[in-house]
N, C-alpha and C positions, 0 to 999 in steps of 0.2 A: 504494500500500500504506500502511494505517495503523497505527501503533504509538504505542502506549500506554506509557507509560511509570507503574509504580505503586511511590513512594515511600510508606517505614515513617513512622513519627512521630519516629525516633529519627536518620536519616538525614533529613528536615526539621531538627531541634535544631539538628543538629550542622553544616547549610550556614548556619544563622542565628548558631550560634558562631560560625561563621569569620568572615562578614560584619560582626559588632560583636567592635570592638578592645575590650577591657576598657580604664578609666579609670580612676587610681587617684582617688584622694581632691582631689587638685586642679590637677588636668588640667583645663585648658582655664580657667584661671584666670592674674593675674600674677603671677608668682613672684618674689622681691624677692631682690635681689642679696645673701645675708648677708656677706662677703666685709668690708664695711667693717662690720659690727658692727649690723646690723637686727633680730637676733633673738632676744636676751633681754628678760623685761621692764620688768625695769631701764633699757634703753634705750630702746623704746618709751617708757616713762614720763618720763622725759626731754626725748625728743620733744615729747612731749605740753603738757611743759611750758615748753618753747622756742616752742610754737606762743602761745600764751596764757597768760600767769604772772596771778598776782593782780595784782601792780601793774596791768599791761597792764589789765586785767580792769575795774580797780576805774576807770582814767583812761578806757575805753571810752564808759563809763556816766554820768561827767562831774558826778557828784553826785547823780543819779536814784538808787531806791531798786530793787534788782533783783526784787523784787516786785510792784512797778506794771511794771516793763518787758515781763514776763509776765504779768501781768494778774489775777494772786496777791491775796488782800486778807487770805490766813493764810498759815502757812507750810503747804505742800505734802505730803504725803507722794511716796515717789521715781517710784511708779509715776503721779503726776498731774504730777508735774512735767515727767519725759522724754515723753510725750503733749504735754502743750503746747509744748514745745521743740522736738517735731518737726515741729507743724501751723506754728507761727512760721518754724520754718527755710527751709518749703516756698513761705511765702508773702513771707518776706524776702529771698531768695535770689535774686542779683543776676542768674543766670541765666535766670532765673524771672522777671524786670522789675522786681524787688525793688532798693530802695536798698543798696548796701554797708553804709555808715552804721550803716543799719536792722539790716543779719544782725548786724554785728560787735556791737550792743549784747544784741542780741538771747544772741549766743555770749557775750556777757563773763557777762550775766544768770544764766547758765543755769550755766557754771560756775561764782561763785560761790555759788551756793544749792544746788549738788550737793554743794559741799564739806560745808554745813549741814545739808543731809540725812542 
């Protein structure tokens, strides 16, 4: 004996509802412990700037001008600048078979001539 079974479109949905969990906004992402203090921007910024300060920045660069390092011959506007900082990242990048050296001047370059911009 055969039977048929004949499903609405609305009983389709609502087995596809069930099937997918809803996600919020960033699910399935890392989520950072704020607990010690990660999530103002104020400390981000901080961060930011414990990672690479201008001294660091400027000793990076060793007396090179951070415009030859990027390969600049004016100053940049922001949107040509972060383009070349990311094509340089990608090919300086130690992971990538890139020199350290190379990224880190490369990073010192980049922020200080953001700050310029």
């Amino acid at each position: 004996m055969f039977i048929s079974y004949v499903c609405t479109t609305k009983q389709i949905m609502k087995k596809n509802q069930e099937k997918k969990k809803k996600r919020g906004f960033c699910d399935g992402y890392k989520m950072y412990d704020t607990s010690q203090g990660y999530g103002s921007r104020a400390e981000w910024r901080s961060a930011w700037d414990e990672r690479m300060s201008h001294g660091q920045a400027t000793a990076a660069l060793d007396r090179d001008n951070p415009m030859d390092v990027l390969g600049f011959s004016s100053m940049p506007s922001k949107v040509e600048l972060d383009k070349r900082y990311r094509e340089l990242v990608m090919k300086t990048h130690p992971d990538r078979g890139g020199s350290a050296e190379e990224f880190k001047r490369v990073q010192a370059a980049w922020s200080l001539l953001s700050e310029m911009v």
